[in-house]
HTML snippet that shows the backbone in 3Dmol.js (N, CA, C, O; Angstrom):
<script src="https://3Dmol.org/build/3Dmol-min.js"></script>
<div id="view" style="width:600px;height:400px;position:relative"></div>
<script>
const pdb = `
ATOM      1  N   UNK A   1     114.337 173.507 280.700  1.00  0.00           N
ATOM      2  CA  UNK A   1     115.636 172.858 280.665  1.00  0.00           C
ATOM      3  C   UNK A   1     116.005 172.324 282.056  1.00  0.00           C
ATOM      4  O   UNK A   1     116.506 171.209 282.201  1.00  0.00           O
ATOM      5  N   UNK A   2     115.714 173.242 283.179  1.00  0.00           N
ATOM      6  CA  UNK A   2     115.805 172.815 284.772  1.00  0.00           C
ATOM      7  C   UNK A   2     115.224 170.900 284.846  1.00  0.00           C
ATOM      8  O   UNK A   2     115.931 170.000 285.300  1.00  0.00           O
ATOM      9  N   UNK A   3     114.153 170.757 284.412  1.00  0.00           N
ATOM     10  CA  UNK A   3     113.252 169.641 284.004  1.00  0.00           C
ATOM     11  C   UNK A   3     114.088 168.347 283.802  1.00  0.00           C
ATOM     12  O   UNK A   3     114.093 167.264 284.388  1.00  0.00           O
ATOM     13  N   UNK A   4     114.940 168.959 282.541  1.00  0.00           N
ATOM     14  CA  UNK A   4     115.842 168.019 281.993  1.00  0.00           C
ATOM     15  C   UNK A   4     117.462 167.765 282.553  1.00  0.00           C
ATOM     16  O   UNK A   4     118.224 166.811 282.392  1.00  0.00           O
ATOM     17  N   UNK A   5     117.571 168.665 283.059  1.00  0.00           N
ATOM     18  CA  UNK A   5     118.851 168.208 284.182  1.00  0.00           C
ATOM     19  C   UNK A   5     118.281 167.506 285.210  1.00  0.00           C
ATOM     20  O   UNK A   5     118.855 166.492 285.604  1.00  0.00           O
ATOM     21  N   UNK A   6     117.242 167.867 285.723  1.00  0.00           N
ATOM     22  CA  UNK A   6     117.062 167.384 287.277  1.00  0.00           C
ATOM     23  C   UNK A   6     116.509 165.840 286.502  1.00  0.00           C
ATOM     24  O   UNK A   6     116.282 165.003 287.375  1.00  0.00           O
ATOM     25  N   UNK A   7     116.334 165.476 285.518  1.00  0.00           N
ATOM     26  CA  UNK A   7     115.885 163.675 285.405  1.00  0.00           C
ATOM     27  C   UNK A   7     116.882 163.051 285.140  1.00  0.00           C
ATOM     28  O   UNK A   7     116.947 161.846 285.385  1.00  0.00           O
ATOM     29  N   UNK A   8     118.227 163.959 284.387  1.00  0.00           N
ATOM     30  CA  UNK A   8     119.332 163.322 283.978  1.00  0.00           C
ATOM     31  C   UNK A   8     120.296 163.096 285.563  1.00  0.00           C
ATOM     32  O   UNK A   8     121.054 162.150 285.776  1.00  0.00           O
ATOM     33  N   UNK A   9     120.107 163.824 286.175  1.00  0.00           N
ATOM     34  CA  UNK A   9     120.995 163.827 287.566  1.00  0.00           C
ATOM     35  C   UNK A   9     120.979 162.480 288.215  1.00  0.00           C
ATOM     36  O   UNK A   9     121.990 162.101 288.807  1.00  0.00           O
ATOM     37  N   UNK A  10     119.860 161.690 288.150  1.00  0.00           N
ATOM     38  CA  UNK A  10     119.952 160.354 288.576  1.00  0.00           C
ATOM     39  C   UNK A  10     120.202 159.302 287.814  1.00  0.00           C
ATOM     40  O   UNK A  10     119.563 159.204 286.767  1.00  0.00           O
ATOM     41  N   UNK A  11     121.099 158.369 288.132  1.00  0.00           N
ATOM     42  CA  UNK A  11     121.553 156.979 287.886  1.00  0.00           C
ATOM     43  C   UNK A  11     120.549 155.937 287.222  1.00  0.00           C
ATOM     44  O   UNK A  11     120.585 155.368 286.131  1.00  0.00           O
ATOM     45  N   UNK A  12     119.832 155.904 288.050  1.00  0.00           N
ATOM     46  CA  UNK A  12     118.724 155.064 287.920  1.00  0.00           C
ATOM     47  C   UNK A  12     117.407 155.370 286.415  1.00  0.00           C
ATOM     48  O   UNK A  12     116.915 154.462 285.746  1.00  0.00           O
ATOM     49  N   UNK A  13     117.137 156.786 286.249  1.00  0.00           N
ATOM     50  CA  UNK A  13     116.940 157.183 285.173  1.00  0.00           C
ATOM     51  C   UNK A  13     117.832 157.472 283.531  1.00  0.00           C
ATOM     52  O   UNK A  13     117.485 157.649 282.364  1.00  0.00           O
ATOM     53  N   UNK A  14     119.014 157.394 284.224  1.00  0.00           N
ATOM     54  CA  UNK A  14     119.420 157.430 283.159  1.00  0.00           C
ATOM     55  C   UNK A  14     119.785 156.088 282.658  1.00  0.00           C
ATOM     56  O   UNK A  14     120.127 156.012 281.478  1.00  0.00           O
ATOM     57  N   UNK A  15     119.759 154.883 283.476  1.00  0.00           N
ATOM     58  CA  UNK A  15     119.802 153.733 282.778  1.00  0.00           C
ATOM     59  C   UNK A  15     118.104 153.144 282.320  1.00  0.00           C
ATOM     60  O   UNK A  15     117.944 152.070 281.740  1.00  0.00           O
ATOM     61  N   UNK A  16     117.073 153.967 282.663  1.00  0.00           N
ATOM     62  CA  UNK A  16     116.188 153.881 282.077  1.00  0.00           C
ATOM     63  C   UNK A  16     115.968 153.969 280.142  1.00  0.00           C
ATOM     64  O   UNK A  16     115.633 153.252 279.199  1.00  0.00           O
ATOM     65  N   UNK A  17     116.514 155.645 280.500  1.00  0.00           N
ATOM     66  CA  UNK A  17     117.161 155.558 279.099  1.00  0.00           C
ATOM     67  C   UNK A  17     117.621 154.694 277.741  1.00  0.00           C
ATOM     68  O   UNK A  17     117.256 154.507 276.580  1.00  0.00           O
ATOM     69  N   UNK A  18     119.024 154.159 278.993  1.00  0.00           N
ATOM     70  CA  UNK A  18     119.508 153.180 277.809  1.00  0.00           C
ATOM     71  C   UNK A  18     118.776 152.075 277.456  1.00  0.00           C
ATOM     72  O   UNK A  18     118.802 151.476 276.381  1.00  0.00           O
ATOM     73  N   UNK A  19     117.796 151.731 278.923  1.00  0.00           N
ATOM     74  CA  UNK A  19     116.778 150.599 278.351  1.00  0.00           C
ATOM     75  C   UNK A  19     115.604 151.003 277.247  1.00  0.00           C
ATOM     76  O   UNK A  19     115.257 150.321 276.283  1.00  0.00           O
ATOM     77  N   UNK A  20     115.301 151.758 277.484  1.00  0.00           N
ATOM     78  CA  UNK A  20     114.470 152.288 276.564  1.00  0.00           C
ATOM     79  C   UNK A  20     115.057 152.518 274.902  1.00  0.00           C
ATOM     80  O   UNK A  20     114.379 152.438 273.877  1.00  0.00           O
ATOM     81  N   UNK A  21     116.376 152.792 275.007  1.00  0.00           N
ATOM     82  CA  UNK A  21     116.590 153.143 273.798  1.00  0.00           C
ATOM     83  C   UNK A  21     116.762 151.814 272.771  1.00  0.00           C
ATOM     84  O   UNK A  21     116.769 151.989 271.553  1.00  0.00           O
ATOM     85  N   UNK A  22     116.890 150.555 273.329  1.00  0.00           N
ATOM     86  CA  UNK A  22     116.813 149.308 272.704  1.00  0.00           C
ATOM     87  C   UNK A  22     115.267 149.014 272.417  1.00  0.00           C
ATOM     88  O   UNK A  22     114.965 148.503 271.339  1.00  0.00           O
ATOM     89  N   UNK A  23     114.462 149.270 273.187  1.00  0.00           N
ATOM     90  CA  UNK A  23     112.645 148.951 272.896  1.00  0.00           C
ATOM     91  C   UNK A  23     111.779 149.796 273.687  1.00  0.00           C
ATOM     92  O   UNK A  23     112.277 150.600 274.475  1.00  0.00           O
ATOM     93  N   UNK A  24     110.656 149.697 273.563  1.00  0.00           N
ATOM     94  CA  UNK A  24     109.679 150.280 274.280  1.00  0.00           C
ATOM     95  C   UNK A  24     109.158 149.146 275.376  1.00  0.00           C
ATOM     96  O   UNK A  24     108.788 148.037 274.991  1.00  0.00           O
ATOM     97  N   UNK A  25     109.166 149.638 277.190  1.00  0.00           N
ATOM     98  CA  UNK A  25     109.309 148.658 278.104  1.00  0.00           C
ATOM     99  C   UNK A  25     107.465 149.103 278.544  1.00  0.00           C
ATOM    100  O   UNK A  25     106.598 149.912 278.213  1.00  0.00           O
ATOM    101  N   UNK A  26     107.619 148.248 279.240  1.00  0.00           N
ATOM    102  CA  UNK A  26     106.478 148.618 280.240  1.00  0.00           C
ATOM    103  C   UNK A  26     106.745 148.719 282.136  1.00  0.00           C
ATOM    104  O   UNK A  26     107.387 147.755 282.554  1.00  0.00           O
ATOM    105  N   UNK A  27     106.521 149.266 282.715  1.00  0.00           N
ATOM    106  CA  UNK A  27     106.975 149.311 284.140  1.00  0.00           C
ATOM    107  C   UNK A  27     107.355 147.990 284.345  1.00  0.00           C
ATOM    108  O   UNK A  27     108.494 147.592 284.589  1.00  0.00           O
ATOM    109  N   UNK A  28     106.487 147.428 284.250  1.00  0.00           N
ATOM    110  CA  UNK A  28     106.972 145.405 284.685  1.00  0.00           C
ATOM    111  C   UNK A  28     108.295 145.146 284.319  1.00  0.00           C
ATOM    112  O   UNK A  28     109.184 144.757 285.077  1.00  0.00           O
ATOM    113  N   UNK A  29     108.418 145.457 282.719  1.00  0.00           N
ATOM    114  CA  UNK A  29     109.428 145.346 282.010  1.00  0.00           C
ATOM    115  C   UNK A  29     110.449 145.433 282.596  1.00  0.00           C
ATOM    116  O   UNK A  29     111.352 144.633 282.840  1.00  0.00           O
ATOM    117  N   UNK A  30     110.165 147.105 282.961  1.00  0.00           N
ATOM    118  CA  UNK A  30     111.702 147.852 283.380  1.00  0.00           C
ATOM    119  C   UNK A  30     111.757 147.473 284.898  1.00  0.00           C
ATOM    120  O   UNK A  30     112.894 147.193 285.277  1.00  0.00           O
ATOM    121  N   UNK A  31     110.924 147.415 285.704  1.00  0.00           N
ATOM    122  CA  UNK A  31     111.441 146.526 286.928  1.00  0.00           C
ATOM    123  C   UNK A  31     112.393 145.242 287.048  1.00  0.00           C
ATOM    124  O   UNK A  31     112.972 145.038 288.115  1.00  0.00           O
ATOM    125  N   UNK A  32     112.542 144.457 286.062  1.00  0.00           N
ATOM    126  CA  UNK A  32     113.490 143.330 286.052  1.00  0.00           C
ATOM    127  C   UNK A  32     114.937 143.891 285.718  1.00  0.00           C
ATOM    128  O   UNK A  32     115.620 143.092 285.078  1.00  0.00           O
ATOM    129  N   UNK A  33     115.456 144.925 285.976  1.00  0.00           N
ATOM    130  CA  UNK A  33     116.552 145.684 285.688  1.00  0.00           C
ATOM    131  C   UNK A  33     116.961 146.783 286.779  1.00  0.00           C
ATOM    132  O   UNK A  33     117.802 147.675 286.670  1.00  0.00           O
ATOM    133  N   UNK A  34     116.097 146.457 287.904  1.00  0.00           N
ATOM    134  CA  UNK A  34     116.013 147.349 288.904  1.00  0.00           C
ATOM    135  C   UNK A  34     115.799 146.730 290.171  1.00  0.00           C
ATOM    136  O   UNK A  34     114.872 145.922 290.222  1.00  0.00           O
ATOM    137  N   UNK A  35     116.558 146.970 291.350  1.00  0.00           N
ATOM    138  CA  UNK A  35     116.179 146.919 292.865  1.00  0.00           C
ATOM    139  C   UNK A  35     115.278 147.344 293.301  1.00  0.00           C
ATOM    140  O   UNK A  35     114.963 147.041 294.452  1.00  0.00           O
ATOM    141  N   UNK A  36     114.499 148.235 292.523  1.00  0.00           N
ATOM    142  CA  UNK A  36     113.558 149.065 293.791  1.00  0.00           C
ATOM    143  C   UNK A  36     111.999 148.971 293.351  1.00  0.00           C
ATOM    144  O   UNK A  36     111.655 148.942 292.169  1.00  0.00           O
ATOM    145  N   UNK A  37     111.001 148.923 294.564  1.00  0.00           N
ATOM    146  CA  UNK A  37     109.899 149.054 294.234  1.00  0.00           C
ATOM    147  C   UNK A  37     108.986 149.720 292.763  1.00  0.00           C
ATOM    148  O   UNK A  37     109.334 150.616 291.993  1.00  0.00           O
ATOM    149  N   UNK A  38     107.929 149.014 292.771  1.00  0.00           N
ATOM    150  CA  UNK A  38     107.152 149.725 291.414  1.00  0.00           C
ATOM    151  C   UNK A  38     107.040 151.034 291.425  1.00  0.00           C
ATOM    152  O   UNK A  38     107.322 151.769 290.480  1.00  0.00           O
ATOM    153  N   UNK A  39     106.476 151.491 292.874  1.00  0.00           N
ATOM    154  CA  UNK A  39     106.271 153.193 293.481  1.00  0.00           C
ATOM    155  C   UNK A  39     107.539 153.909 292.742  1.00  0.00           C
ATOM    156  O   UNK A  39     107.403 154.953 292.105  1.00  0.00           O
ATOM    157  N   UNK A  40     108.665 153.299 292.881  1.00  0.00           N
ATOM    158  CA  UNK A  40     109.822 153.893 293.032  1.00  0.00           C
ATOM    159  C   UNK A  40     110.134 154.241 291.346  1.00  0.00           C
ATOM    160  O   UNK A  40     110.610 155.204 290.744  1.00  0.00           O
ATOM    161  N   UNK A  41     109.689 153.149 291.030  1.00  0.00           N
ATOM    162  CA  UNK A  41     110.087 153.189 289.538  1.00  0.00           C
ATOM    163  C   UNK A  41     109.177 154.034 288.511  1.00  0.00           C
ATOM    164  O   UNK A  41     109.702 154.664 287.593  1.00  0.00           O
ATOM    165  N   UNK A  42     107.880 154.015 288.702  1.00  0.00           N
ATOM    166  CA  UNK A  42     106.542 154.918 288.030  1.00  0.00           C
ATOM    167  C   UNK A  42     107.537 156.435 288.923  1.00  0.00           C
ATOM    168  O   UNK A  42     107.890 157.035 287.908  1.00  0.00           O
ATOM    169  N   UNK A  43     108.021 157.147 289.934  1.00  0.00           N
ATOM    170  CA  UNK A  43     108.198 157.686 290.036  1.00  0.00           C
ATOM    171  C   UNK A  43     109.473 158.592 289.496  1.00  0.00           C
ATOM    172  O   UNK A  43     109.543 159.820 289.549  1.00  0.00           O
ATOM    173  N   UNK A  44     110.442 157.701 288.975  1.00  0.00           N
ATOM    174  CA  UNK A  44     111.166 157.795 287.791  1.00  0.00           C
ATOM    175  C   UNK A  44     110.596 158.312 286.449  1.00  0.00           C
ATOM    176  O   UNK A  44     110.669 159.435 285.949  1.00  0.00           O
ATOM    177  N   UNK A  45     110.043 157.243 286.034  1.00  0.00           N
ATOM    178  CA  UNK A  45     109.513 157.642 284.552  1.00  0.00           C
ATOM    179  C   UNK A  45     108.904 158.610 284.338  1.00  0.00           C
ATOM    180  O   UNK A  45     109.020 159.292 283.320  1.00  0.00           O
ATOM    181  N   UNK A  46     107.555 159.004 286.011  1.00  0.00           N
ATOM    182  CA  UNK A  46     107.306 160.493 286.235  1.00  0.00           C
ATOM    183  C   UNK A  46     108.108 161.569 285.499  1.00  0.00           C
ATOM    184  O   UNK A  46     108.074 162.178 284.430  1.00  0.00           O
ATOM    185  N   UNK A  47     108.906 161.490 286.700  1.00  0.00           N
ATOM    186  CA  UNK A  47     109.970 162.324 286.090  1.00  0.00           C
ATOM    187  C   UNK A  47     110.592 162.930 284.981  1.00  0.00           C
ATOM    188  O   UNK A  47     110.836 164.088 284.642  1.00  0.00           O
ATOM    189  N   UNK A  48     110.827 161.484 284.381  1.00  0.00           N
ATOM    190  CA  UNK A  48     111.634 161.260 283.039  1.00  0.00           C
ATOM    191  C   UNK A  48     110.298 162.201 282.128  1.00  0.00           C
ATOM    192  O   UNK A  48     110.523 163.314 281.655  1.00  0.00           O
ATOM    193  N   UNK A  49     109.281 161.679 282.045  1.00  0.00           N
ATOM    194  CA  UNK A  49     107.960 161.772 281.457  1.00  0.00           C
ATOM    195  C   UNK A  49     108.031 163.864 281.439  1.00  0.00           C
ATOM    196  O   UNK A  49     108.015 164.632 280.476  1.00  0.00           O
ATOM    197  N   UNK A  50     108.097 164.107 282.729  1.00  0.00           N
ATOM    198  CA  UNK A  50     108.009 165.723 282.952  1.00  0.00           C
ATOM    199  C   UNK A  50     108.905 166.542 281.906  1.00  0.00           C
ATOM    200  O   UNK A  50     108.665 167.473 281.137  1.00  0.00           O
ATOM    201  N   UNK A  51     110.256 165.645 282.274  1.00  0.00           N
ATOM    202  CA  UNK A  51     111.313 166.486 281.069  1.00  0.00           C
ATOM    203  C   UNK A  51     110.999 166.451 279.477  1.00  0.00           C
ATOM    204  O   UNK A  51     111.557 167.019 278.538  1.00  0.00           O
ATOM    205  N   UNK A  52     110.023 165.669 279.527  1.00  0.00           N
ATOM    206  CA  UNK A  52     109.291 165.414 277.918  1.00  0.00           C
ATOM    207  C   UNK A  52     110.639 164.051 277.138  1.00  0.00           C
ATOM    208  O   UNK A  52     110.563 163.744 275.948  1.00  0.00           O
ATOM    209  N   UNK A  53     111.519 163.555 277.897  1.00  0.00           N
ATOM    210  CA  UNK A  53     112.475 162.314 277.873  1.00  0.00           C
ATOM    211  C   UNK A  53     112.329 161.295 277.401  1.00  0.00           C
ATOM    212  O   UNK A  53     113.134 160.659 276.720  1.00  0.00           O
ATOM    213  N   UNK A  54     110.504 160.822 277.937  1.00  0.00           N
ATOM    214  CA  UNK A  54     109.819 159.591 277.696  1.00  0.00           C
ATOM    215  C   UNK A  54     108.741 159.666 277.391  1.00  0.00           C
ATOM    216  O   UNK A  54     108.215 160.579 278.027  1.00  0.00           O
ATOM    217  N   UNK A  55     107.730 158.953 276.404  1.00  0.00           N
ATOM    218  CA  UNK A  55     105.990 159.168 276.320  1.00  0.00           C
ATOM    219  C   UNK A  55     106.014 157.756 277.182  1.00  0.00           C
ATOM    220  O   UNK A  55     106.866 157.072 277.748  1.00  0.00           O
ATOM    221  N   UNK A  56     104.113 157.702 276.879  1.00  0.00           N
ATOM    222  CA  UNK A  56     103.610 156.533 277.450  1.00  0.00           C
ATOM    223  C   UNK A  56     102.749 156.314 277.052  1.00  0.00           C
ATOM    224  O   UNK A  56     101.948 157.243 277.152  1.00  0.00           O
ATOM    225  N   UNK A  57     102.171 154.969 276.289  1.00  0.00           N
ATOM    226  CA  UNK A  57     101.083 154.817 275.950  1.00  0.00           C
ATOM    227  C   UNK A  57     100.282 153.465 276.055  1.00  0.00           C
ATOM    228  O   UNK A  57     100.994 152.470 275.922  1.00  0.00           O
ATOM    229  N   UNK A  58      99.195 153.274 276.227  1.00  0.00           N
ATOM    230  CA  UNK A  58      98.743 152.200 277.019  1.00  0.00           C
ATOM    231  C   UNK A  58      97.917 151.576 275.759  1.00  0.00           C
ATOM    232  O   UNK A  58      97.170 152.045 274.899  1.00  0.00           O
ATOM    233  N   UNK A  59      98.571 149.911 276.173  1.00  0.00           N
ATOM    234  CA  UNK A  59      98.250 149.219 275.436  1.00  0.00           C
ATOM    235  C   UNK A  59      97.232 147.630 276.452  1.00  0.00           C
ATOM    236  O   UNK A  59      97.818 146.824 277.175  1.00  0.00           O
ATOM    237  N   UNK A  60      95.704 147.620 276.173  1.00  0.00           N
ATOM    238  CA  UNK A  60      95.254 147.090 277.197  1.00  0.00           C
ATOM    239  C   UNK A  60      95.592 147.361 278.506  1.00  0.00           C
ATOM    240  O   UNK A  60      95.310 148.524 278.796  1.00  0.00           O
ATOM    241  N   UNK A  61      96.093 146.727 279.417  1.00  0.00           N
ATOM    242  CA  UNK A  61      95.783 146.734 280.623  1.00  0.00           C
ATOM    243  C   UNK A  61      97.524 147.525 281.402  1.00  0.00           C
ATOM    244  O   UNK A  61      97.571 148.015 282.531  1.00  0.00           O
ATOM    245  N   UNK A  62      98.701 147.441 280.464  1.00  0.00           N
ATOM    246  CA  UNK A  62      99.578 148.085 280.472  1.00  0.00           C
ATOM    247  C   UNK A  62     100.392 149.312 279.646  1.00  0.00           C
ATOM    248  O   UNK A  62     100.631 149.354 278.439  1.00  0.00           O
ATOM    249  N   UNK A  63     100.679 150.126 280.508  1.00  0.00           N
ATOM    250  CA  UNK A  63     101.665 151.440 279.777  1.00  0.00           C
ATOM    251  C   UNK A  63     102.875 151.344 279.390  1.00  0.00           C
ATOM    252  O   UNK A  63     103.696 151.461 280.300  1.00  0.00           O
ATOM    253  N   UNK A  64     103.300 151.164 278.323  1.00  0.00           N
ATOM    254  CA  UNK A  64     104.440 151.233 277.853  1.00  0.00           C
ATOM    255  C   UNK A  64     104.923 152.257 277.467  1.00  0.00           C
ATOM    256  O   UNK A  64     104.283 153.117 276.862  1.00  0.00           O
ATOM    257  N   UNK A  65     106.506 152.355 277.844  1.00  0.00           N
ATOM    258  CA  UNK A  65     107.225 153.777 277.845  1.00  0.00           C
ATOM    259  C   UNK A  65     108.096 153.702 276.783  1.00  0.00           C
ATOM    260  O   UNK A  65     108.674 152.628 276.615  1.00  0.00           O
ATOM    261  N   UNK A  66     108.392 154.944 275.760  1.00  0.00           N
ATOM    262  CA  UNK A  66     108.986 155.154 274.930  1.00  0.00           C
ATOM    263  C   UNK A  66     110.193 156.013 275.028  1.00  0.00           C
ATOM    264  O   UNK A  66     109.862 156.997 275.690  1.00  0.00           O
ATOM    265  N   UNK A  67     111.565 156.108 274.640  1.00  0.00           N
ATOM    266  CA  UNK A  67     112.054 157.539 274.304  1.00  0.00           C
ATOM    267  C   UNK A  67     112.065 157.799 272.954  1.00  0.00           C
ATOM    268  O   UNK A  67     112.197 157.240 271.865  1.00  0.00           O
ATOM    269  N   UNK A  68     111.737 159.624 273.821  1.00  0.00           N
ATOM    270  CA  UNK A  68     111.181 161.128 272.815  1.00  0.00           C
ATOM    271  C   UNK A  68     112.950 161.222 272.584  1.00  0.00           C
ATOM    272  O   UNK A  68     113.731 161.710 273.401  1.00  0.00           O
ATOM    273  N   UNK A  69     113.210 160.786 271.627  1.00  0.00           N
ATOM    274  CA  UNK A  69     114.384 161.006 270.878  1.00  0.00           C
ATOM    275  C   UNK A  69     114.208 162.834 270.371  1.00  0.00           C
ATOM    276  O   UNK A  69     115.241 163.460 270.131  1.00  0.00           O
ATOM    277  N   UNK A  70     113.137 163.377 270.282  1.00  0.00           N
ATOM    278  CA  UNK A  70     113.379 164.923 269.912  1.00  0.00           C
ATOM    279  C   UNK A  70     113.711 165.513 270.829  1.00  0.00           C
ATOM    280  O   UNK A  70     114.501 166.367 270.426  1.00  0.00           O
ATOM    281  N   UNK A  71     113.552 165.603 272.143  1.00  0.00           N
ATOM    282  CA  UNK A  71     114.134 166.370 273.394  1.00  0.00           C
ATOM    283  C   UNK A  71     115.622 166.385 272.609  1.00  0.00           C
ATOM    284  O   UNK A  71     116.042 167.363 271.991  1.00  0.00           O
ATOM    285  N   UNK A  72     116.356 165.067 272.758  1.00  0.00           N
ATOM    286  CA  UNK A  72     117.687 164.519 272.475  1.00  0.00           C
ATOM    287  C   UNK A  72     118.514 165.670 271.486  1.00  0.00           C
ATOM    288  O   UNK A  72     119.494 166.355 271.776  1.00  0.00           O
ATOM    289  N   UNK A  73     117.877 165.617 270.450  1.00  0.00           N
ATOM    290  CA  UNK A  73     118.228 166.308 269.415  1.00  0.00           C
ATOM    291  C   UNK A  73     118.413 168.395 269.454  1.00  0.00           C
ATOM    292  O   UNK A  73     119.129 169.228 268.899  1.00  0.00           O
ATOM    293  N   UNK A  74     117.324 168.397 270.425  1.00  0.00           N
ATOM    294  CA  UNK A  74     116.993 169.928 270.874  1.00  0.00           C
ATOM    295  C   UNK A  74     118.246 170.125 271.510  1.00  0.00           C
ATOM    296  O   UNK A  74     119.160 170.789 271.020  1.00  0.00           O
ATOM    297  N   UNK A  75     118.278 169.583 272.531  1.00  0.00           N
ATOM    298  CA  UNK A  75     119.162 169.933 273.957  1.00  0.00           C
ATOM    299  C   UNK A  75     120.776 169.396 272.792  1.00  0.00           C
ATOM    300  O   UNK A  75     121.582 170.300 273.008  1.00  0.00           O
ATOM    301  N   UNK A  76     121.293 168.603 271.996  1.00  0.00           N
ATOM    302  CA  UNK A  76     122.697 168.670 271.298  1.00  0.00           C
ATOM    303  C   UNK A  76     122.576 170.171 270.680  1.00  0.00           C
ATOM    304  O   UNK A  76     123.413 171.054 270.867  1.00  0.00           O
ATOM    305  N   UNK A  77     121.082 170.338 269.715  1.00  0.00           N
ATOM    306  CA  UNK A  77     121.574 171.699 269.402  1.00  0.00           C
ATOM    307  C   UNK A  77     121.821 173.044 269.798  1.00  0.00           C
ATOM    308  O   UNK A  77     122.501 173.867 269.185  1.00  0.00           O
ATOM    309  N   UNK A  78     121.121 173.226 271.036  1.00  0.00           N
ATOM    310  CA  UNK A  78     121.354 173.962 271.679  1.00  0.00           C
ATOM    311  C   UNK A  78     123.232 174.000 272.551  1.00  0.00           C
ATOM    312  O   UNK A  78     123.960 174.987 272.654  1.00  0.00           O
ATOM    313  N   UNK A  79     123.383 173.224 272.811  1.00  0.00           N
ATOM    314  CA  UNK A  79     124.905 173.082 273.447  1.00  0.00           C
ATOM    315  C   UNK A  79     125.575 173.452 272.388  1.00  0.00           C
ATOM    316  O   UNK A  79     126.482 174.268 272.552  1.00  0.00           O
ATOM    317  N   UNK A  80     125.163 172.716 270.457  1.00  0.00           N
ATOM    318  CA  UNK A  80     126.304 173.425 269.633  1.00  0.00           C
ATOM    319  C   UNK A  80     126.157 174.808 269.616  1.00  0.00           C
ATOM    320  O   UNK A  80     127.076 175.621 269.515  1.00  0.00           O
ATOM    321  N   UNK A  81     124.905 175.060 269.724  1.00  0.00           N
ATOM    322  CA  UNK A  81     125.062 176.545 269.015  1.00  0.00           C
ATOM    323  C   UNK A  81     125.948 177.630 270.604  1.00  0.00           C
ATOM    324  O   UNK A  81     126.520 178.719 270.552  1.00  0.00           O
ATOM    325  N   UNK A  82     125.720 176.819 271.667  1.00  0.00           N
ATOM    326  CA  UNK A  82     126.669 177.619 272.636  1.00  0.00           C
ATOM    327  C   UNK A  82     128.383 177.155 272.270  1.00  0.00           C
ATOM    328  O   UNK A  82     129.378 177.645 272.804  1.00  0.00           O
ATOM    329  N   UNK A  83     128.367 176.517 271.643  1.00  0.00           N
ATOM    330  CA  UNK A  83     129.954 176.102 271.341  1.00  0.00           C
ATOM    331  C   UNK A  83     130.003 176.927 270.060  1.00  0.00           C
ATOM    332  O   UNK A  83     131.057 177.558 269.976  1.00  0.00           O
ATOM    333  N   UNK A  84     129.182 177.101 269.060  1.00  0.00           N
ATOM    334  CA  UNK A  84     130.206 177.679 268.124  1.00  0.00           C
ATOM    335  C   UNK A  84     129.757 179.631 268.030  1.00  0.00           C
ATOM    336  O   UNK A  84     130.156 180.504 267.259  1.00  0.00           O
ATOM    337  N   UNK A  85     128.668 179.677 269.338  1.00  0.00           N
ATOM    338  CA  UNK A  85     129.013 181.151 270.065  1.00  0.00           C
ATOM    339  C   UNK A  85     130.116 181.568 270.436  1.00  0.00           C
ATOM    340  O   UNK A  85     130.445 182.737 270.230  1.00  0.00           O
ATOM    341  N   UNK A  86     131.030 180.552 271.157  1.00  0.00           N
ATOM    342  CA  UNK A  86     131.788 181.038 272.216  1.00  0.00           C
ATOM    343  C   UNK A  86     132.827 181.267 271.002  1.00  0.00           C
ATOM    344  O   UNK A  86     133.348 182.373 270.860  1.00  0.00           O
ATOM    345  N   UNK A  87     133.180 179.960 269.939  1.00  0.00           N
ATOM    346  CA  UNK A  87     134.230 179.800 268.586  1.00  0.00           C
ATOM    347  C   UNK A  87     134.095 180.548 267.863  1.00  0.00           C
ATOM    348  O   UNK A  87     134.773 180.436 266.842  1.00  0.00           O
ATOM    349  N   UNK A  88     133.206 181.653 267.973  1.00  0.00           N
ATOM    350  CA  UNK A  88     132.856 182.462 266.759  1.00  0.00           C
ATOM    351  C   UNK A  88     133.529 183.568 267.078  1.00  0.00           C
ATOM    352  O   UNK A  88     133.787 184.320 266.138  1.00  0.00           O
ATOM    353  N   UNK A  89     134.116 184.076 268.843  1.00  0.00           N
ATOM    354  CA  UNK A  89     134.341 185.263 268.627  1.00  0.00           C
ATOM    355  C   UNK A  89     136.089 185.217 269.051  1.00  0.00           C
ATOM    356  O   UNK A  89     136.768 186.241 268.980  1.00  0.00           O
TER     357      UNK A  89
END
`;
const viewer = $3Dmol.createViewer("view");
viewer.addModel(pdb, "pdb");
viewer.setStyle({}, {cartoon: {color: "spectrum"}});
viewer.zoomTo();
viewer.render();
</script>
């Protein structure tokens, strides 16, 4: 879970996210939505990739990144079931 806070903590990944959640990009892709070097950006998705956030899968000569919409779903249920812990007593 440490994993998944520390990718959400940045700006820049989390508008990865929202790009991602319209299509599946490829670094190139997602560089036209960004200031900063390629280094900078593969080092993002790293990231993103670690928290299990994003896959990647290579198509010819480029990797295209997906979001793992099941993380998504884990981490809401887990927060409900701490909300209707706390409502239960």
């Amino acid at each position: 879970m440490n994993n998944l806070f520390k990718a959400l903590s940045d700006p820049n990944r989390r508008q990865i996210l929202e790009l991602l959640k319209t299509k599946d990009m490829s670094v190139k892709e997602l560089q036209t939505y960004f200031s900063v070097t390629q280094e900078a950006l593969s080092h993002h998705l790293s990231v993103l990739k670690k928290a299990d956030l994003v896959s990647d899968e290579r198509k010819g000569q480029f990797v295209f990144y997906s979001l793992n919409t099941s993380v998504f779903e884990e981490v809401m249920n887990y927060f409900l079931s701490l909300y209707h812990k706390r409502n239960d007593k």
